[in-house]
C-alpha positions in Angstrom: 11.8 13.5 35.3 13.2 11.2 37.5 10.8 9.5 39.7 9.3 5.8 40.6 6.9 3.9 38.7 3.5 4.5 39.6 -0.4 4.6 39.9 -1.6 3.5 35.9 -3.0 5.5 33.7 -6.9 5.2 32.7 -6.7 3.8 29.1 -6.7 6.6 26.5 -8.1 4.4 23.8 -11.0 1.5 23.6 -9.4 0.0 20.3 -8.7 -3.4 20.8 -4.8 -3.1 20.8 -4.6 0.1 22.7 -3.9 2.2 19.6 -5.6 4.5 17.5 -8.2 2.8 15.4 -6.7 5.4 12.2 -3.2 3.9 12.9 -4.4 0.4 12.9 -6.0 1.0 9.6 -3.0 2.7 8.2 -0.1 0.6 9.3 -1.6 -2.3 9.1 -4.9 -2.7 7.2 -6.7 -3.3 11.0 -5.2 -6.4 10.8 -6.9 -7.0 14.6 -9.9 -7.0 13.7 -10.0 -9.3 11.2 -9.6 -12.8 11.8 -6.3 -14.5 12.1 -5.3 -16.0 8.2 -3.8 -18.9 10.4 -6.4 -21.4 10.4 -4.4 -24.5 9.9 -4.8 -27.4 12.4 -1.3 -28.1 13.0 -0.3 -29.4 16.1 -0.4 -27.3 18.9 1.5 -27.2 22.0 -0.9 -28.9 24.5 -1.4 -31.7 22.6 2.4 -32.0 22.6 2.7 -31.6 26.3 -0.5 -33.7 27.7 2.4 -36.6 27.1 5.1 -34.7 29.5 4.2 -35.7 32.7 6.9 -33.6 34.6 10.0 -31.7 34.3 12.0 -34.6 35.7 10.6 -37.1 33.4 10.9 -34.7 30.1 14.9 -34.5 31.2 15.1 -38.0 30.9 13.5 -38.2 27.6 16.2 -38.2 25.4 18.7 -36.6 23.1 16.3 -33.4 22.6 16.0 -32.7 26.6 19.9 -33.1 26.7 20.5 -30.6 24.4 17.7 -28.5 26.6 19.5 -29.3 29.9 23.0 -28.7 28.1 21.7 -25.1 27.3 20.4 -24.4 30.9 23.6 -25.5 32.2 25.6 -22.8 30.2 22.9 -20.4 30.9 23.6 -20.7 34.6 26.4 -22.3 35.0 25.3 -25.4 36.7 25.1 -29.1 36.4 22.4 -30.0 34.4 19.4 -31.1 36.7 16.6 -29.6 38.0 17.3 -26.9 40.1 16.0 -25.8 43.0 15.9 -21.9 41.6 14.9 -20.3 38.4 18.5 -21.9 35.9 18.7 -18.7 35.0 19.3 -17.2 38.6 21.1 -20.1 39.6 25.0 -19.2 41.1 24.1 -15.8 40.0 22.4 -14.1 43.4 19.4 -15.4 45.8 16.3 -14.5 43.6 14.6 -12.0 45.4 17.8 -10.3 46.4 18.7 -8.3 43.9 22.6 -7.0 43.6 23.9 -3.2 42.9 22.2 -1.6 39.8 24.2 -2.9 36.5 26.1 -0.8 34.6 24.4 0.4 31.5 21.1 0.2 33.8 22.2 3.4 36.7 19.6 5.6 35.5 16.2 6.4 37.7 13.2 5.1 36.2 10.8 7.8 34.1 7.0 7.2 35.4 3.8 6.2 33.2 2.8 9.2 31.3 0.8 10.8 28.9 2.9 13.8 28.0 3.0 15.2 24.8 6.9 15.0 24.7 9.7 12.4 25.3 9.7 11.8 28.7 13.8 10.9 29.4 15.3 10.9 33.1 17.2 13.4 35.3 20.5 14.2 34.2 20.3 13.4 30.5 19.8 15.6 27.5 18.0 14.8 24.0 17.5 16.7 20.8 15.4 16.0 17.6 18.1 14.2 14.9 16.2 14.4 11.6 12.5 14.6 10.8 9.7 14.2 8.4 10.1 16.5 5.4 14.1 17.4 6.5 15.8 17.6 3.5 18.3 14.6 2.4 19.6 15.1 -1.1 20.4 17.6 -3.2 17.7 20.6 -3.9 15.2 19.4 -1.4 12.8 22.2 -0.6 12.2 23.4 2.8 9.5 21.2 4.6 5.7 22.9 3.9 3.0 20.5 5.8 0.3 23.1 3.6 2.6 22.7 -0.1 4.1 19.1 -0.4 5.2 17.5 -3.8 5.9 14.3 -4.6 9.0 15.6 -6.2 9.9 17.4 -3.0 9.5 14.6 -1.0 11.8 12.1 -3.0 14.5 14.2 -1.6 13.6 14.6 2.1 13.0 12.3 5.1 10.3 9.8 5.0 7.0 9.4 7.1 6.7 6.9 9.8 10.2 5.9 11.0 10.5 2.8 11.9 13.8 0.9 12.3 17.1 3.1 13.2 20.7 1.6 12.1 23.6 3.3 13.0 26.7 2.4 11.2 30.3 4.3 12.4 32.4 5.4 9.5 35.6 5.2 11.6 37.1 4.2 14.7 36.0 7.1 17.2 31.8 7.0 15.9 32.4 9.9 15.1 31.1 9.8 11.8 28.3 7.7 10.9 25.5 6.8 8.4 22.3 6.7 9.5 20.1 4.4 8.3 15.9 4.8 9.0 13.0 2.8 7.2 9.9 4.5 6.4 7.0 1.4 7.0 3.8 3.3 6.1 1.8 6.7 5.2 -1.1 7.9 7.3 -2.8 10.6 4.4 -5.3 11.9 6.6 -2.9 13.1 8.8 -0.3 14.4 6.5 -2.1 16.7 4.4 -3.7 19.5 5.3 -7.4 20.0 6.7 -9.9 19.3 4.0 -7.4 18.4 1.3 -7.4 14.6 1.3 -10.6 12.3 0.6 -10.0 9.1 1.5 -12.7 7.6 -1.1 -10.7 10.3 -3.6 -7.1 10.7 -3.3 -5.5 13.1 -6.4 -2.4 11.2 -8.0 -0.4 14.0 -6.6 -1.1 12.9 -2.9 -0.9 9.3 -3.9 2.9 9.7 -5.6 3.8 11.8 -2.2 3.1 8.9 -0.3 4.7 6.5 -2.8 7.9 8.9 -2.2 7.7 8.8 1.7 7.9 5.1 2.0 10.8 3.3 2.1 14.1 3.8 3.3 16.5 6.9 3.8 20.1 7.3 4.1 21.7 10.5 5.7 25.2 10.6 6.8 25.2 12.1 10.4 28.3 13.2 12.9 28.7 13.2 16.5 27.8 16.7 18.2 30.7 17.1 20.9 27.7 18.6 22.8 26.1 14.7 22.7 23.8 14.0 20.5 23.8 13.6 16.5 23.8 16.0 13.4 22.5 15.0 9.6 24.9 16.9 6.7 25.1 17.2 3.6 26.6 14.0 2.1 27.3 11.7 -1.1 26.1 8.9 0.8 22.7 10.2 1.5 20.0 8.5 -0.4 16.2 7.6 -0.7 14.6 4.7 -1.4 11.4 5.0 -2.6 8.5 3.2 -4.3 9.9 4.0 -7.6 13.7 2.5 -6.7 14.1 -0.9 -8.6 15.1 -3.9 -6.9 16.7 -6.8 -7.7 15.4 -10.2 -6.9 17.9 -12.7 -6.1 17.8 -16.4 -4.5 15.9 -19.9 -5.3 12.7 -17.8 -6.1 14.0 -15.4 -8.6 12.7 -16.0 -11.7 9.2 -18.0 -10.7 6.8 -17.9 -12.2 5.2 -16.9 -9.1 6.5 -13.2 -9.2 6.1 -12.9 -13.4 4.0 -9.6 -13.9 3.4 -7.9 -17.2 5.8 -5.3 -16.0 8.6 -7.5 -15.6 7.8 -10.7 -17.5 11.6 -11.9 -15.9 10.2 -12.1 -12.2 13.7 -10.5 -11.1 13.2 -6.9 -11.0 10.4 -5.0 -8.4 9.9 -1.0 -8.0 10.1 -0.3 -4.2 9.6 -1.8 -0.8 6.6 -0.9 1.4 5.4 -1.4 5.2 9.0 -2.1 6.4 8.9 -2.7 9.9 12.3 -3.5 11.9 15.6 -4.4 10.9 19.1 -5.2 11.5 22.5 -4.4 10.8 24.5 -6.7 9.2 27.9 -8.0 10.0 29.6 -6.5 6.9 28.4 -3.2 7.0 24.7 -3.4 5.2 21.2 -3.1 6.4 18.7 -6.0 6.6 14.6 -4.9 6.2 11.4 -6.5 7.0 8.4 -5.9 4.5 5.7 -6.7 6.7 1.5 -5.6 6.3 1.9 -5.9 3.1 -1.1 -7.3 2.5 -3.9 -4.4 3.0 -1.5 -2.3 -0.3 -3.5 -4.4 -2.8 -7.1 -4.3 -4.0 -9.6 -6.6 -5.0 -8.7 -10.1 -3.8 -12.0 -11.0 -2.9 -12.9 -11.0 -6.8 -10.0 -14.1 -7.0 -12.0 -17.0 -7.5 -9.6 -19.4 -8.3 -9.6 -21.9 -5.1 -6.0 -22.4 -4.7 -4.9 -19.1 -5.5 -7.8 -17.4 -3.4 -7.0 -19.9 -0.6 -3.0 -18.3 -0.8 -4.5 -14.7 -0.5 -6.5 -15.3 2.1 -3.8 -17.0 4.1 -2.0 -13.6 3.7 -4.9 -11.3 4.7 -5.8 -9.8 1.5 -9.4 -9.8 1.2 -12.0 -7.3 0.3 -12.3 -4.9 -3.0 -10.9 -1.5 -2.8 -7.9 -0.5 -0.9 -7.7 2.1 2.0 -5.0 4.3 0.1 -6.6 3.9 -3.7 -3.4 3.2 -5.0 -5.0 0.7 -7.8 -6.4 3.6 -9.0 -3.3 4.9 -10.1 -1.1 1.6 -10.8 -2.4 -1.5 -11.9 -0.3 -3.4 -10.0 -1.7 -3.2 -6.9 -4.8 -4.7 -8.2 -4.8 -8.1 -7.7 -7.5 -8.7 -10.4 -5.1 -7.2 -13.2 -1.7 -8.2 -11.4 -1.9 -11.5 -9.3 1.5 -12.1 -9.1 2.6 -8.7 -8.2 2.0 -9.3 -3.8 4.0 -11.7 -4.3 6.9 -9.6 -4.6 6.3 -7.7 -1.3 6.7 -9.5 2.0 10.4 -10.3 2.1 13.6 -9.5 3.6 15.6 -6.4 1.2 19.0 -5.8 1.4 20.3 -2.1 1.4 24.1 -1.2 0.9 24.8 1.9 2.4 27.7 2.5 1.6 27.2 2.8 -2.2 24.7 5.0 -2.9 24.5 3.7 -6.5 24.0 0.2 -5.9 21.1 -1.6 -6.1 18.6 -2.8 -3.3 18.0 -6.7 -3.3 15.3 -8.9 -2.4 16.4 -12.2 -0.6 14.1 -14.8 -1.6 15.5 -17.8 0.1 14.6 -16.1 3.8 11.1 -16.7 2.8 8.0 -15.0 2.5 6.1 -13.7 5.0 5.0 -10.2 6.9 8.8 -9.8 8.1 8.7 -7.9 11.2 13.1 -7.8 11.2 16.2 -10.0 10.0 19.3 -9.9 12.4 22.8 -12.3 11.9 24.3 -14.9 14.2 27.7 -16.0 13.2 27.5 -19.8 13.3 30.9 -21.9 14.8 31.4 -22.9 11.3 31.5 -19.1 10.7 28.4 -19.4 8.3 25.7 -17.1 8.6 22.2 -17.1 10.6 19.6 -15.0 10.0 16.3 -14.8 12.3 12.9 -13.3 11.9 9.5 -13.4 12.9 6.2 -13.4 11.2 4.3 -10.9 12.6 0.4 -11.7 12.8 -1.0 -13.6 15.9 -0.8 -17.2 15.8 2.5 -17.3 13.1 5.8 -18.4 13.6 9.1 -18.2 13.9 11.8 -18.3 11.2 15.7 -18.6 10.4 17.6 -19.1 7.7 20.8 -20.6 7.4 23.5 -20.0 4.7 25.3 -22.9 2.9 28.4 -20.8 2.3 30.8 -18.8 4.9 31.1 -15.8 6.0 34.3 -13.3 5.5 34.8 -10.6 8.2 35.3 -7.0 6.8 33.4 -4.5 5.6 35.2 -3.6 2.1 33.1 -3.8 -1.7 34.4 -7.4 -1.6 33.1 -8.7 1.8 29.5 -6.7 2.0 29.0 -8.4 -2.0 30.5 -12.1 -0.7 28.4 -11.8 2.8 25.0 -10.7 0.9 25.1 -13.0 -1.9 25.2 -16.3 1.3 21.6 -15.0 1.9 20.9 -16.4 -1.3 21.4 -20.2 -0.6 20.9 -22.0 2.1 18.1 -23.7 4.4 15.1 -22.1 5.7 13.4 -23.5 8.9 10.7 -22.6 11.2 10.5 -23.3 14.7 8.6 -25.6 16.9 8.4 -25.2 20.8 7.6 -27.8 23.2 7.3 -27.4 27.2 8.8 -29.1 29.9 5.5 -28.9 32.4 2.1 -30.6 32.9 -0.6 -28.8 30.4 -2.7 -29.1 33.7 0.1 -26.4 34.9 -0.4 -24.2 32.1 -4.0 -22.6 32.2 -4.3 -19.3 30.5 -3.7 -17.4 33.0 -0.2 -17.0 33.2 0.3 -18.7 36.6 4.0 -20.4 36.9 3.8 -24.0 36.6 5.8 -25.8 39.8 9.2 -25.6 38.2 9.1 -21.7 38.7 9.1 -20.5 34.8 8.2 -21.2 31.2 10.7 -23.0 29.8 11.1 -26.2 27.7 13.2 -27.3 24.4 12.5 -26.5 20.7 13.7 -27.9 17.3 13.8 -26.3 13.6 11.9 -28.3 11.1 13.6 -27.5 7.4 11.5 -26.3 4.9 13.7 -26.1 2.2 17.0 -25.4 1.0 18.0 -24.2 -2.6 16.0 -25.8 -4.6 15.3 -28.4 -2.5 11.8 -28.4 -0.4 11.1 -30.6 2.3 7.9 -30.4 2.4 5.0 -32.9 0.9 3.3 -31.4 -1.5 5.1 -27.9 -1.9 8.1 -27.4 -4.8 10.9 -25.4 -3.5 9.8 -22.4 -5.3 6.5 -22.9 -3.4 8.1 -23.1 0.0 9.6 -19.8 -0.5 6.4 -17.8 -1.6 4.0 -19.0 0.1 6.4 -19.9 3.1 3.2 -19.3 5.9 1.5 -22.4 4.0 4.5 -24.5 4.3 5.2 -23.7 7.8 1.5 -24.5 8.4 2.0 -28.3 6.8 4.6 -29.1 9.5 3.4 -27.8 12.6 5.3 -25.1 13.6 4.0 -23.7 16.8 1.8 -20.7 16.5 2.8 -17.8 18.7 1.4 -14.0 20.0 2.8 -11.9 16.7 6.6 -12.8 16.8 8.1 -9.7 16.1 11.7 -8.3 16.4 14.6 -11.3 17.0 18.1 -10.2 18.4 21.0 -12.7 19.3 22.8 -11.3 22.6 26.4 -10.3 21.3 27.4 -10.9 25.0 25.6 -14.1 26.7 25.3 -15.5 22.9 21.2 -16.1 23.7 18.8 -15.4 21.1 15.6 -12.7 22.6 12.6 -12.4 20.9 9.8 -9.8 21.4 6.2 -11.7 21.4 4.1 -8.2 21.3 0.3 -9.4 21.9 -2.4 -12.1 21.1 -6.0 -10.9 22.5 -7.4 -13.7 20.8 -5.6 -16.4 22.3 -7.8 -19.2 23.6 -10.7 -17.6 22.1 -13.9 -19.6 20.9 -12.4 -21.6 17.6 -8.8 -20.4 19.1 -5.4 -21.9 19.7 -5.1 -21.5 23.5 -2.8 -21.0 25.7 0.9 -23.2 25.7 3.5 -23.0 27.8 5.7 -20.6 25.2 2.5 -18.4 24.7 0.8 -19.1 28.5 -2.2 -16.5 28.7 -4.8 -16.3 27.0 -6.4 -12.9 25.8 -2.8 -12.2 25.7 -3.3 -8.2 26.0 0.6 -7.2 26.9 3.0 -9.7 25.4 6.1 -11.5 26.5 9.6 -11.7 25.8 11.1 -15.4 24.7 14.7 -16.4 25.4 17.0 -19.0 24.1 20.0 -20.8 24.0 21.1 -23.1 20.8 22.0 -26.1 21.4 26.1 -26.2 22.5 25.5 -22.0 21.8 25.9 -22.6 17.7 23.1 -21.2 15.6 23.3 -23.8 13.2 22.2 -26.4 15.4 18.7 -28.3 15.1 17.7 -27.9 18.6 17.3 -25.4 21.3 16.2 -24.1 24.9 14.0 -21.7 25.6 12.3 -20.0 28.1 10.5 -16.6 28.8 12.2 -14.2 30.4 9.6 -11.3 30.8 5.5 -12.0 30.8 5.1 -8.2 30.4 1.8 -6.0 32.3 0.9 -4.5 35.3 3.6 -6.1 38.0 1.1 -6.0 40.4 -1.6 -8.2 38.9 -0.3 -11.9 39.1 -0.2 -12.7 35.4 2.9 -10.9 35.0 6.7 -12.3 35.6 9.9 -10.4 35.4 12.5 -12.7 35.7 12.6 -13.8 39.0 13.1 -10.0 40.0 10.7 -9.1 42.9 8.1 -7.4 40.5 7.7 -4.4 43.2 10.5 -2.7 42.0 10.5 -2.9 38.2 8.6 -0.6 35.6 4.9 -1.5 34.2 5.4 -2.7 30.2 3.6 -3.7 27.7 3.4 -4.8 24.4 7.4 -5.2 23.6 7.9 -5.0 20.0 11.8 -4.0 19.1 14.7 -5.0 20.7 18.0 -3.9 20.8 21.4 -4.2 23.5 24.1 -2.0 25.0 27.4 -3.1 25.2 27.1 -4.5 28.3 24.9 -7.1 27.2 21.5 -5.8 28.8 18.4 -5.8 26.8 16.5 -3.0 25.9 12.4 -2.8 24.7 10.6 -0.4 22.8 6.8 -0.7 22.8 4.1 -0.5 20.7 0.3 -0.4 21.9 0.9 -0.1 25.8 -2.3 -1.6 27.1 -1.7 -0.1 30.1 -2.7 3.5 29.7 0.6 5.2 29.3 2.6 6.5 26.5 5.3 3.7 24.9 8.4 3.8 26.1 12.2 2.2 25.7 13.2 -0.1 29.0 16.5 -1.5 29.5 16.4 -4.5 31.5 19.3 -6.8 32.7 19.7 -10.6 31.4 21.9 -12.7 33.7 23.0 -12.1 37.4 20.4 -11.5 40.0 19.6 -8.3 38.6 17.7 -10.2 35.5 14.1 -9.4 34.9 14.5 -5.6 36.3 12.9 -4.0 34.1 13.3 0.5 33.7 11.6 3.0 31.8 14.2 5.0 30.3 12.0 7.4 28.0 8.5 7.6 27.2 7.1 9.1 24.0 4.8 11.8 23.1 0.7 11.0 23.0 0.1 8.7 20.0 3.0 7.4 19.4 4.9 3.7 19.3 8.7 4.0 20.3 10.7 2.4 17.5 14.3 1.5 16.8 16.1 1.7 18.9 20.0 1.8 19.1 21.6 2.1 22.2 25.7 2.6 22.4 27.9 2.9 25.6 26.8 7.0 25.2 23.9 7.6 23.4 20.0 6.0 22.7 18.2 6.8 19.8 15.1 6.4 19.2 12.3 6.6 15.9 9.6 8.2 17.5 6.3 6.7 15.1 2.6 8.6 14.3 3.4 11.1 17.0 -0.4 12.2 17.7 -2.1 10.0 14.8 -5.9 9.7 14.4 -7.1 13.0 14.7 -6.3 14.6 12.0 -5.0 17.3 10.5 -7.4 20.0 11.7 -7.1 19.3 15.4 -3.7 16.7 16.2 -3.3 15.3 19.3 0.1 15.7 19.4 1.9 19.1 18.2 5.6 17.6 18.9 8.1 18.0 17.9 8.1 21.6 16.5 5.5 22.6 19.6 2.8 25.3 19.4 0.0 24.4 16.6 2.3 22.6 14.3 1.2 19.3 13.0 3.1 16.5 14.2 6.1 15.0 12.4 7.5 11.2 12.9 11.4 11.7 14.0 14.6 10.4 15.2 15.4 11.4 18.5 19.1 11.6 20.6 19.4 11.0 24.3 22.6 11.2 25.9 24.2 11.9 29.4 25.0 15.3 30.6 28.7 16.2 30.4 29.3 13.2 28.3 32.6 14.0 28.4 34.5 11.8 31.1 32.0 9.6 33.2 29.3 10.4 30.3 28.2 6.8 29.9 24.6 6.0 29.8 23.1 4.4 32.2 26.9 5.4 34.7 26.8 7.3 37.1 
């Protein structure tokens, strides 16, 4: 389908983020309507920036604006000053003028839609990888929506695929293992028609959905045709809520993640609501636990002040949980467990290539609703690892390891490069801007120097078992890391989710998804990193570490993309002339090509239309252009993704949820009345052989 951009659609939802109110409720305990659990009174932006009176004058106001106009410069390849264009433009083609299409980016734009399919342009080809209920280990039973076990599906494919990792096994791609998290359950739409009671789930139904969390492992080899095909293989493996987990780093042992199942605090069964990831360096696969939170029952009955106050700060609340599973395990009730959501919210370790090692929780990254963790090399060669906290008005994160990193993917290197996760310093970020606050208004109107940019710094929290901050022990720092990051003003942002450093340009991109209640009554509001208020369709942050190492205290940012409808005027692309780039909203994962390009899946288009993967350019005058590449059947949030030089993949998430069972939305993608099935989907070029490049003509 290849043709222009065009008219919107009419919304398809009134929920407040644009999805289905059953989705919100599943994935994320309806985290939206609730108030925000940030309620500190840190220091936000405007007050910061009510003391910069210009751009000129904040360049001249010290070592920190060096470092800001040092970044800019090797962003555009300029002298440091204040330039008469966009830095990022600068010596790289008149803005407004934009050069030939960039390779990686040839393709022809698919429309806004609301097709039950996946939507993908002219001249390209795509086929269903591996879905819910496809078998992955040994004796797995053929998928039966109307006959599911729990026993059954600890052997297949997991519901609600999230993150997609694809890590070649040799030097062609050829062969590959496939790596997929599994971030929630939605029962009333995966069991049959008046089966499920949500006030009454059996224990059956309940240990199913404790089997189709977590994480799988399949092994999968190139189709010559194009795409990718799942076999049988000693690698496969499934992670489920029953898989033990080691607890390592400064944490380990606290007293803080002691339950009466493991009185050692260093061993956890399973990993829940895992949102994005990353691959690592050596080989392994970094996960983000994120909603956490709405798993556990009956925080509201906590009546101890500081430990209620803790809770709270993390959004539990309430008495009963949506899924029941207190009924069935103790530990998810809060009343008989307290210590055990403290052992959910962090980043996990997986090691795919040995199926018979164990998963590992890195405590020192902190505690927090993880949307990702992805790796910088630092110039020292030690490691970086950033992430965002994703709940509006949170923050920022990375880590930074005390030890060095050692290239390689052999037994040796993946155990030396995961065990530096373990020690090291955790900061969070605080952005400042470089423009009047009377310039910044909430409504997403440039200020005068034509962007939103400025300079940043990372505050330490603590580092082994060292905290930096009053009143918090180290230990403290790590589990309840949002408090910490509260008592040192970090800035609050519009749900930081998936981070990526640019393995071409060096930059770091982050996706900033949405923040309706930005500059609401009682409300943080807007700042010139977060500058609109009811912040309906996100923005994407860029920046630049100070002399490009990602060890370094200070940085430069600016936004790249404040995403929407490119004809209203709250939107910016770049610099690119906003007539000729796609409509997108609400970016959540991030990915690259190896050209350098960025591409955007969505999550909650607020725009009417299906979500979708873009691909957007980065540098040269072709930055900001944004292109749908593929939309995503009705329902559904586009996940993943991975992008190589000749094929995209995609996790296509809750194709069709809130309906139910009895009469879906969505029927993809098996077609006719079938129920709908999360899945991993292929896209490649036609005749890949030869010119077969995506995105080449």
């Amino acid at each position: 389908m290849s043709v222009e951009p065009g008219r919107l659609l009419p919304l398809l939802t009134s929920h407040r983020s644009g999805r289905s109110p059953v989705t919100c409720e599943y994935r994320c305990g309806n985290a939206c309507a609730h108030p925000a659990p940030n309620t500190s009174d840190n220091e936000y932006f405007g007050d910061v920036v009510r003391n910069v009176v210009s751009r000129r004058g904040a360049l001249r106001a010290g070592a920190v604006m060096t470092a800001t106009a040092a970044g800019f410069a090797a962003l555009s390849g300029t002298a440091a000053a204040t330039p008469a264009v966009p830095p990022a433009l600068a010596g790289r083609g008149r803005p407004g003028k934009p050069g030939r299409p960039v390779p990686g980016t040839d393709f022809d734009p698919v429309a806004p839609n609301s097709a039950d399919a996946v939507t993908i342009p002219d001249g390209y080809e795509q086929e269903v990888v591996i879905r819910w209920g496809d078998p992955v280990l040994p004796g797995a039973p053929r998928f039966d929506f109307n006959k599911q076990t729990a026993a059954g599906q600890a052997k297949q494919f997991g519901y609600n695929n999230d993150f997609v990792g694809l890590i070649p096994q040799d030097a062609g791609g050829w062969r590959n293992l496939l790596v997929v998290n599994h971030e929630y359950t939605t029962e009333t739409d995966m069991f049959p028609a008046g089966t499920y009671d949500a006030n009454n789930p059996t224990e059956e139904q309940v240990k199913i959905a404790w089997a189709a969390h977590g994480l799988s492992v399949v092994q999968a080899v190139r189709d010559p045709r194009g795409g990718l095909k799942v076999v049988p293989s000693r690698y496969n493996r499934r992670i489920t809520m029953d898989t033990e987990f080691e607890v390592r780093g400064p944490a380990a042992g606290s007293e803080y993640l002691k339950t009466s199942a493991d009185p050692t605090g260093r061993k956890v069964l399973g990993t829940q609501n895992n949102c994005a990831g990353g691959v690592t360096p050596w080989g392994t696969v970094l996960s983000g636990e994120e909603n956490f939170n709405q798993y556990f029952a009956n925080a509201g009955t906590v009546t101890d002040p500081v430990a209620a106050a803790r809770l709270k700060r993390y959004g539990l609340s309430g008495a009963a949980s949506t899924r029941k599973w207190e009924r069935f395990d103790k530990r998810w009730d809060v009343a008989q467990e307290p210590n055990e959501v403290h052992r959910f919210g962090w980043v996990v370790e997986i090691d795919p290539h040995d199926p018979n090692s164990k998963p590992v929780k890195h405590t020192a990254l902190g505690r927090f609703k993880h949307e990702a963790a992805n790796i910088k090399i630092t110039k020292d060669n030690r490691v970086a690892v950033y992430s965002g906290d994703d709940e509006r008005f949170d923050y920022i994160y990375k880590f930074v390891s005390k030890g060095k990193y050692k290239k390689g993917t052999s037994a040796y290197a993946r155990r030396h490069n995961s065990a530096l996760l373990d020690d090291g310093t955790l900061y969070v970020a605080k952005f400042t801007g470089d423009s009047p606050a009377s310039e910044i208004d909430g409504t997403g109107k440039l200020p005068s120097d034509g962007e939103f940019d400025g300079y940043g710094e990372w505050i330490p929290l603590a580092s082994g078992n060292e905290s930096f901050v009053d009143g918090f022990t180290a230990e403290e720092v790590y589990v309840f890391t949002r408090l910490a990051a509260d008592k040192v003003g970090a800035t609050k942002m519009d749900r930081p989710e998936d981070i990526e450093a640019n393995p071409v340009n060096g930059r770091v991109y982050a996706a900033l998804t949405n923040n309706s209640d930005r500059g609401a009554a009682g409300k943080a509001g807007a700042d010139e990193p977060n500058p609109r208020n009811g912040n309906r369709n996100g923005h994407v942050l860029e920046w630049e570490e100070h002399r490009g190492d990602a060890a370094s205290t200070k940085f430069s940012w600016r936004l790249l993309l404040v995403c929407g409808d490119p004809a209203t005027a709250d939107t910016y692309f770049g610099g690119f002339p906003k007539d000729q780039v796609s409509p997108i909203s609400c970016p959540d994962n991030l990915a690259f090509d190896p050209y350098g390009n960025l591409w955007i899946s969505t999550d909650g288009n607020a725009l009417g239309s299906n979500d979708g993967l873009f691909s957007v350019p980065v540098d040269g005058p072709n930055r900001g252009q944004v292109k749908q590449f593929l939309t995503v059947p009705v329902g559904a949030e586009t996940c993943g993704p991975v992008v190589t030089d000749d094929v995209v993949l995609v996790a296509v998430q809750h194709p069709g949820e809130g309906a139910g069972a009895a009469n879906p939305e969505s029927h993809w993608p098996d077609g006719g009345s079938a129920n709908p099935r999360p899945s991993i989907v292929a896209v490649w070029k036609k005749g890949r052989s030869g010119a077969g490049k995506i995105g080449v003509r």
